[in-house]
C-alpha positions as CSV (number, residue, x, y, z in Angstrom):
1,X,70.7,150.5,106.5
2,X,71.6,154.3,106.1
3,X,67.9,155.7,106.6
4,X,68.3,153.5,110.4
5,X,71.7,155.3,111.2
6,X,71.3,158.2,114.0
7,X,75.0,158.6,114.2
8,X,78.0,157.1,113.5
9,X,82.0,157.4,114.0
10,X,85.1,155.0,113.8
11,X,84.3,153.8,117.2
12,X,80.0,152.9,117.5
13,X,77.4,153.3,115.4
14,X,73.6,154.5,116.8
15,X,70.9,153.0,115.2
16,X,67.3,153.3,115.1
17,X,65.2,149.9,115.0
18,X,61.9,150.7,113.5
19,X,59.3,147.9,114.2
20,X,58.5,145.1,112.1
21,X,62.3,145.0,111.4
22,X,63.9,141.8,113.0
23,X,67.1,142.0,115.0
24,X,68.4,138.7,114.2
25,X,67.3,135.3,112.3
26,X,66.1,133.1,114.7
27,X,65.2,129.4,113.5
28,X,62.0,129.5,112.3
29,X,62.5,133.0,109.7
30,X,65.6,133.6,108.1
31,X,65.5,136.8,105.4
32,X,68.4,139.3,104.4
33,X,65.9,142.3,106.2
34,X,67.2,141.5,109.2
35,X,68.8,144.4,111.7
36,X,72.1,142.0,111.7
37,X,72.4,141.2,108.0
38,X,72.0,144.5,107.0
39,X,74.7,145.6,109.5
40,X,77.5,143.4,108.6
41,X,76.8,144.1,105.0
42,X,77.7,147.5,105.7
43,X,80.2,147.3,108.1
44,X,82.3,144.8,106.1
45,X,81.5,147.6,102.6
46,X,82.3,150.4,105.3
47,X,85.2,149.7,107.4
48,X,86.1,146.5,106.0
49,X,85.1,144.1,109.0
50,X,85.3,140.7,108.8
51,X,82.7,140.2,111.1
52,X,80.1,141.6,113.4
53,X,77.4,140.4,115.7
54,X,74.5,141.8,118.2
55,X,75.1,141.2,121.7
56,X,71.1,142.1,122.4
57,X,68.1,142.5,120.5
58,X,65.0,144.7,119.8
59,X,61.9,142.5,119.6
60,X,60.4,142.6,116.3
61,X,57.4,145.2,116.7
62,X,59.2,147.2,119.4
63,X,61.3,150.5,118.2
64,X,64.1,151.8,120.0
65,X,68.2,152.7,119.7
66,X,70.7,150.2,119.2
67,X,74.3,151.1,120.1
68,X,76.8,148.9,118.1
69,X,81.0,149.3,119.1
């Protein structure tokens, strides 16, 4: 996750989705090298969340910034 991260602070984190990364699982693939996994993995090591989620997503061959607060 740290080679996506643009910038980050206590209150939002920027990535940058490169393609051929997924956003989310949907019901048909399901791997840990999703855009979602990988974020709550380090947001709960990070800060200690107990949770997180993506409001939107990148499709899977497009790159682009993803804001997270």
């Amino acid at each position: 996750m740290n080679n996506l991260i643009q910038n980050e602070d206590k209150y939002c984190l920027v990535i940058n989705k490169k393609n051929n990364i997924t956003s989310h699982a949907n019901n048909t693939s399901f791997n840990n090298k999703t855009v979602l996994c990988n974020l709550t993995n380090f947001l709960i090591n990070s800060y200690n969340f107990p949770r997180s989620g993506l409001l939107h997503r990148l499709d899977k061959d497009t790159t682009g910034i993803m804001l997270i607060s």
